[in-house]
N, CA, C and O of each residue as an XYZ file, in Angstrom:
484
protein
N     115.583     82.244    142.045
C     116.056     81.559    143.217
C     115.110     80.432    143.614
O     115.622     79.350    143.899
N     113.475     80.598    143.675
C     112.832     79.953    143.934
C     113.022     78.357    142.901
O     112.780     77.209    143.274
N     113.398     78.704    141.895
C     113.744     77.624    141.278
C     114.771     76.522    141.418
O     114.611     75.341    141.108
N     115.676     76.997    141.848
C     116.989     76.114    142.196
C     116.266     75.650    143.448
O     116.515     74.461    143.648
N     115.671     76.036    144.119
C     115.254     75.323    145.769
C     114.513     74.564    145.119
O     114.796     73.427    145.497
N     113.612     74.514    144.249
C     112.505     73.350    143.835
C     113.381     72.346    142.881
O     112.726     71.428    142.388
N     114.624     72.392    142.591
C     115.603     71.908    141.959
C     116.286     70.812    142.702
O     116.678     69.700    142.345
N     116.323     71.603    144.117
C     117.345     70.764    145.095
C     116.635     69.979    145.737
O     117.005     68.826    145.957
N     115.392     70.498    146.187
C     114.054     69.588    146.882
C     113.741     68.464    145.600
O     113.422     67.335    145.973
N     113.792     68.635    144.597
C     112.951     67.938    143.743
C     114.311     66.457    143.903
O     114.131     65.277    144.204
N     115.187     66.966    143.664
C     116.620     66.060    143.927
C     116.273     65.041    144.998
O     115.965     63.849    144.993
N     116.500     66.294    146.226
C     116.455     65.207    147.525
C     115.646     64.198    147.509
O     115.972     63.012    147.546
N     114.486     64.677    147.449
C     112.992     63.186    147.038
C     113.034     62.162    146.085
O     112.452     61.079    146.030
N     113.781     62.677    145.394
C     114.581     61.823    144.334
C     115.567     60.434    144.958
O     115.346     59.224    144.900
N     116.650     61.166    145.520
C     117.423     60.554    145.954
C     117.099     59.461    147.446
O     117.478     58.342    147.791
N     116.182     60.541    148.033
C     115.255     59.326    149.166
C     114.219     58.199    148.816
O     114.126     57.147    149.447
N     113.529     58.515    147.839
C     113.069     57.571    147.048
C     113.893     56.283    146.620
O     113.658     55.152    147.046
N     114.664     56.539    145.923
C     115.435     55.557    145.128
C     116.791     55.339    146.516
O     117.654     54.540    146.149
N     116.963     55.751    147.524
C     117.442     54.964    148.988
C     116.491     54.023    149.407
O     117.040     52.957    149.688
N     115.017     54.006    149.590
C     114.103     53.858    150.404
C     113.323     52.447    149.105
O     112.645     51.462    149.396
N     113.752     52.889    147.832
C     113.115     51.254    147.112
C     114.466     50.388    146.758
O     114.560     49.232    146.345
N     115.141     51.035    146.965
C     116.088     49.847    146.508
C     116.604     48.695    146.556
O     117.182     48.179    145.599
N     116.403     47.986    148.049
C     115.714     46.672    148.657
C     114.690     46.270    148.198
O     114.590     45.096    148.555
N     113.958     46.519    147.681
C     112.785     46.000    146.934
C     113.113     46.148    145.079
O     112.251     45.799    144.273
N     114.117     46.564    144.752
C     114.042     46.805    142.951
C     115.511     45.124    143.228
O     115.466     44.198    142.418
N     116.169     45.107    143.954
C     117.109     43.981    144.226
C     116.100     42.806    144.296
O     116.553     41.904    143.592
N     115.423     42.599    144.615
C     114.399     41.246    144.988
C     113.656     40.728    143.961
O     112.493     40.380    144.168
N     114.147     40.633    142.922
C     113.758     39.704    141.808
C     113.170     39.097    142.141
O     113.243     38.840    143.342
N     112.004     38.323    141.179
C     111.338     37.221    141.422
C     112.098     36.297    139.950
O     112.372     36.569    138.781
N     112.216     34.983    140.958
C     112.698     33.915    140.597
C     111.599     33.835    139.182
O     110.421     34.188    139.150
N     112.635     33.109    137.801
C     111.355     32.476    136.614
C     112.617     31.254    136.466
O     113.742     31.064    136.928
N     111.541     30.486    135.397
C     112.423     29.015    135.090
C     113.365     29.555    134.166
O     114.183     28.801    133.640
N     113.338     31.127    133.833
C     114.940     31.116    133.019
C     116.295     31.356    133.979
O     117.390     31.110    133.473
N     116.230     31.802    135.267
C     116.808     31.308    136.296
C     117.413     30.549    136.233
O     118.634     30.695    136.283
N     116.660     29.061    136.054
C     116.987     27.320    136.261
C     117.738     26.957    134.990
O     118.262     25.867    134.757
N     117.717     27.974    134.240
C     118.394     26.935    133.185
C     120.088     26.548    133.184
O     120.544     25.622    132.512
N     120.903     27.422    134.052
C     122.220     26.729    134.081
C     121.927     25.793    135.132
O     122.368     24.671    134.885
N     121.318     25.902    136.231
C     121.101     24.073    136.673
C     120.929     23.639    135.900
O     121.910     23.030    135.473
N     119.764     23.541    135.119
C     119.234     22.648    134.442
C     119.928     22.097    133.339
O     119.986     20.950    132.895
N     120.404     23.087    133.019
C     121.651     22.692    131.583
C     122.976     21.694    132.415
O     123.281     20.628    131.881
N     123.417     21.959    133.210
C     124.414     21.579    134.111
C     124.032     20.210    134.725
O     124.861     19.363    135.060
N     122.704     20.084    134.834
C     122.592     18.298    135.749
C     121.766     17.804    134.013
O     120.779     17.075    133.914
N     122.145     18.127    133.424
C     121.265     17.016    132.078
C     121.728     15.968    132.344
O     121.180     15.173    133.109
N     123.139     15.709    131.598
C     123.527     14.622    131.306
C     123.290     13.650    132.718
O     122.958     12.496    132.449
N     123.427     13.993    134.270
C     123.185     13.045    135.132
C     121.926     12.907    135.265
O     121.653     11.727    135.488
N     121.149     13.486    135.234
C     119.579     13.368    135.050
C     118.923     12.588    134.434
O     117.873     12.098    134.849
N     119.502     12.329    133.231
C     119.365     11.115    131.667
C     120.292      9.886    132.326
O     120.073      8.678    132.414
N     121.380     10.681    132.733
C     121.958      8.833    132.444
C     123.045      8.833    134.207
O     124.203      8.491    133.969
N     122.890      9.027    135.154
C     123.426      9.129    136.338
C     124.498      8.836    136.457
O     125.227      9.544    135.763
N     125.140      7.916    137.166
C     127.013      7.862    137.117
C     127.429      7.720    138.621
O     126.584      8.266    139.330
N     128.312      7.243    139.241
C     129.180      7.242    140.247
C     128.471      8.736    140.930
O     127.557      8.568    141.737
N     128.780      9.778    140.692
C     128.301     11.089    141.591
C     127.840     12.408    140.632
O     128.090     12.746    139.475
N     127.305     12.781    141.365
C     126.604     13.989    140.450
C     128.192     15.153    140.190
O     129.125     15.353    140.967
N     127.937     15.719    138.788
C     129.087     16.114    138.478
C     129.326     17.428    139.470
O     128.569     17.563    140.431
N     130.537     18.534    139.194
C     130.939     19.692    139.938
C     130.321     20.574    139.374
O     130.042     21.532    140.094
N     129.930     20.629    138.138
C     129.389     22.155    137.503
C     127.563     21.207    138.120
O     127.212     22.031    138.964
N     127.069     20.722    138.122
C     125.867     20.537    138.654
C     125.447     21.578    139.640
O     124.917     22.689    139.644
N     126.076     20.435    140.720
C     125.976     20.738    142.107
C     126.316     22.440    142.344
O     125.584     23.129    143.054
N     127.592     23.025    141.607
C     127.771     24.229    141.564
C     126.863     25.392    141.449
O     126.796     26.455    142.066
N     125.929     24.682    140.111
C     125.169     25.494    139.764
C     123.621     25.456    140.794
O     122.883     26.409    141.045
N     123.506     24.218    141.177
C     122.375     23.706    142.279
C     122.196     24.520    143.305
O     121.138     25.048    143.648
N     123.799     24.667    144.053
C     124.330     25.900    144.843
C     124.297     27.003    144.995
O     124.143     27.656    146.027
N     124.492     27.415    143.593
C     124.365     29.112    143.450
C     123.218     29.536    143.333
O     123.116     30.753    143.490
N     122.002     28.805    143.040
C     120.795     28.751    142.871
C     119.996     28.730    144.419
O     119.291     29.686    144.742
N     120.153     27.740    145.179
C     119.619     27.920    146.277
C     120.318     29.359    147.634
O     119.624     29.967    148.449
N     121.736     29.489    147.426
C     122.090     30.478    148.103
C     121.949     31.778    147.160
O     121.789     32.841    147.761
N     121.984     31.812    145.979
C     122.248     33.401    145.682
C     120.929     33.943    144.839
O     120.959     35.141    144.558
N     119.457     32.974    144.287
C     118.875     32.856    143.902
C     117.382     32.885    144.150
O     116.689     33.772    143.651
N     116.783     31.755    145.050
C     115.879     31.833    145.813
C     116.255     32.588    147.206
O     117.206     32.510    147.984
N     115.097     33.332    147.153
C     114.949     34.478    148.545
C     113.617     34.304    149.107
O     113.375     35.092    150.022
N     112.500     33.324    148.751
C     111.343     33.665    149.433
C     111.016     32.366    149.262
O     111.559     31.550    148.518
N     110.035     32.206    150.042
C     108.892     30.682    149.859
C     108.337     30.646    148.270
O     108.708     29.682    147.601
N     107.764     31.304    147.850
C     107.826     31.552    146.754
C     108.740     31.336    145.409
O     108.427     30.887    144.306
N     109.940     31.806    145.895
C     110.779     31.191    144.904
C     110.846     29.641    144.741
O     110.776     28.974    143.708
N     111.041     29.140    146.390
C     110.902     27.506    146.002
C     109.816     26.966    145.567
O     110.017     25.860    145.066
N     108.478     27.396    145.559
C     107.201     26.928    144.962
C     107.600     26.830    143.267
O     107.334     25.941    142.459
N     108.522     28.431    143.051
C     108.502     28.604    141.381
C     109.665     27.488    140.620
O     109.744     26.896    139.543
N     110.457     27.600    141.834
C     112.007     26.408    141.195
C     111.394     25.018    141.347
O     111.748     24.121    140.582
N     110.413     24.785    142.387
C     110.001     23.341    142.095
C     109.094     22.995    141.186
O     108.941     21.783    141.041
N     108.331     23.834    140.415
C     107.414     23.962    139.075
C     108.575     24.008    138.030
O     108.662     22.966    137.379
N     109.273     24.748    137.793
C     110.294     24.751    136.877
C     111.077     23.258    136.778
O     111.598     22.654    135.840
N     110.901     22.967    138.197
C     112.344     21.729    137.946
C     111.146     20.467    137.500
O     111.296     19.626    136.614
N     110.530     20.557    137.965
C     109.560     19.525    137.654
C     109.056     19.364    136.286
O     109.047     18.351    135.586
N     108.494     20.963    135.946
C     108.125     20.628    134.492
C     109.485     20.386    133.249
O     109.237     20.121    132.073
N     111.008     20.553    133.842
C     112.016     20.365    132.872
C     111.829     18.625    132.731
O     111.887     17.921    131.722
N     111.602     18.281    134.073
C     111.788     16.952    134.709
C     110.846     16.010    133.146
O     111.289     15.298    132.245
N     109.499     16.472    133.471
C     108.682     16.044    132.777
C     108.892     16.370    131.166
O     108.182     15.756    130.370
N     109.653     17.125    130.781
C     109.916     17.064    129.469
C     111.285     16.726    129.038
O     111.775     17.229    128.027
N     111.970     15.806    129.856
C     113.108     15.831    129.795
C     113.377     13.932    128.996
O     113.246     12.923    129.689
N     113.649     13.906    127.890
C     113.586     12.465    127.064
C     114.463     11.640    127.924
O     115.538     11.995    128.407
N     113.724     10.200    128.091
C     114.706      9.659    128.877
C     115.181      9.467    130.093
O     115.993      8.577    130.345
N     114.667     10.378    131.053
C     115.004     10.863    132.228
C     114.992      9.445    133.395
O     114.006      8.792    133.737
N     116.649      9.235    133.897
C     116.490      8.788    134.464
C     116.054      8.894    135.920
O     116.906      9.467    136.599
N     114.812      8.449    136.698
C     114.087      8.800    137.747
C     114.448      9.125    138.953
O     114.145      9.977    139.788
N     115.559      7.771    138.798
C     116.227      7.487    140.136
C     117.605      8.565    140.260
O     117.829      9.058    141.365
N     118.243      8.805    139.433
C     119.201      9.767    139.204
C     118.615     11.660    139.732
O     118.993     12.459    140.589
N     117.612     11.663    138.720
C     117.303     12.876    139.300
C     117.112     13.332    140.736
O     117.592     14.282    141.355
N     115.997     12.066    141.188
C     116.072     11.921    142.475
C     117.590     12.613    143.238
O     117.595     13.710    143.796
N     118.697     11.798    143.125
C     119.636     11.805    143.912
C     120.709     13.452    143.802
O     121.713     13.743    144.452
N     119.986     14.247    142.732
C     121.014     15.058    142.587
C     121.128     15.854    144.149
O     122.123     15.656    144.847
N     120.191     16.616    144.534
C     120.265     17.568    145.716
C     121.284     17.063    146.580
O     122.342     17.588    146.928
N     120.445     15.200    147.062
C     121.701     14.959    148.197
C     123.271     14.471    147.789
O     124.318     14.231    148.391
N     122.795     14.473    146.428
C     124.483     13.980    146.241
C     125.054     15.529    145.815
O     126.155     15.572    145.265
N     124.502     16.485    146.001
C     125.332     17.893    146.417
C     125.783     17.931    147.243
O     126.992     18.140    147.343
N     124.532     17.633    148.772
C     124.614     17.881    149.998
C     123.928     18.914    149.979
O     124.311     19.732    150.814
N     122.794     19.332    149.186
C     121.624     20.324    149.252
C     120.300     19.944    149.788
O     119.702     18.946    149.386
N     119.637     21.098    151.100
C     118.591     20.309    151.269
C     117.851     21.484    151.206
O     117.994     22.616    151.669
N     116.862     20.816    150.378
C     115.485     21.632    149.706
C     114.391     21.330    149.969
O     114.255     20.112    149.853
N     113.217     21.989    150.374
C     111.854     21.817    150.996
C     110.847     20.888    150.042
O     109.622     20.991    150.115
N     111.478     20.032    149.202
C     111.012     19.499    147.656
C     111.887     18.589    147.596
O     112.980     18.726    148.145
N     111.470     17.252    146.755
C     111.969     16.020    146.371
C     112.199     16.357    145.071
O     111.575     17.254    144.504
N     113.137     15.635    144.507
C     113.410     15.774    142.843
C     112.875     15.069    142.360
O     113.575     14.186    141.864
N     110.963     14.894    142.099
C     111.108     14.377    141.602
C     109.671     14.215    140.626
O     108.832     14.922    141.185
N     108.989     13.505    139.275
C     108.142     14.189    138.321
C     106.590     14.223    138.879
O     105.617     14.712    138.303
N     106.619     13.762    139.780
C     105.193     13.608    140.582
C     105.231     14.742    141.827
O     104.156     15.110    142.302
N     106.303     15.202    142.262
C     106.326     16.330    143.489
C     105.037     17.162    143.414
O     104.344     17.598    142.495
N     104.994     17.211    144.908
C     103.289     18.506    144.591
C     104.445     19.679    145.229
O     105.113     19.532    146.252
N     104.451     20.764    144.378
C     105.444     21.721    144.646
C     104.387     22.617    145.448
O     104.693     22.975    146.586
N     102.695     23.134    144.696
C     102.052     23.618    145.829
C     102.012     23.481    146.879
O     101.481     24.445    147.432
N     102.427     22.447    147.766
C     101.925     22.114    148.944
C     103.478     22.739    149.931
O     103.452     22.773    151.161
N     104.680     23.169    149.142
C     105.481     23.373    149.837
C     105.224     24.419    151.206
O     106.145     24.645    151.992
């Protein structure tokens, strides 16, 4: 008998445990593999700009700042990421990149752009 009670106790602590972290196992930390459907998604305007930043861009720009970044932190890590794509990116037109956020209508604590000091956010 004593066993099934250390069975059911061992359960419960179990089950309060894994109630009690589970807000914290949800809270990913943001990496630049994150960024890569932005990043894949604003290439071509990034290189060569156009009339308006496309719909899968901005889409993906979107889903990134609402469903993605959760902390100060994350934007320190997405503006290192976007920056260093920035900087390895052939071609890159400057002024284009610049314009993607506001030609979403996204506003981010960071400029788009290859000189940004993302530390200082």
């Amino acid at each position: 008998m004593a066993s099934k009670n250390a069975i059911k106790c061992n359960s419960i602590a179990l089950i309060i445990c894994i109630a009690l972290c589970a807000p914290f196992l949800s809270m990913a930390v943001l990496t630049c593999c994150d960024l890569k459907p932005v990043l894949d998604a604003c290439d071509s305007y990034a290189r060569h700009g156009g009339e308006c930043v496309s719909q899968d861009c901005c889409f993906e720009a979107m889903n990134l700042k609402n469903n993605l970044i959760n902390s100060h932190q994350d934007y320190v890590t997405a503006c290192h990421c976007i920056q260093d794509a920035a900087v390895k990116t052939p071609n890159l037109n400057h002024t284009a990149f610049s314009i993607i956020p506001a030609g979403c209508g996204i506003q981010l604590p960071f400029n788009f752009r290859v000189d940004m000091n993302c530390d200082s956010l």
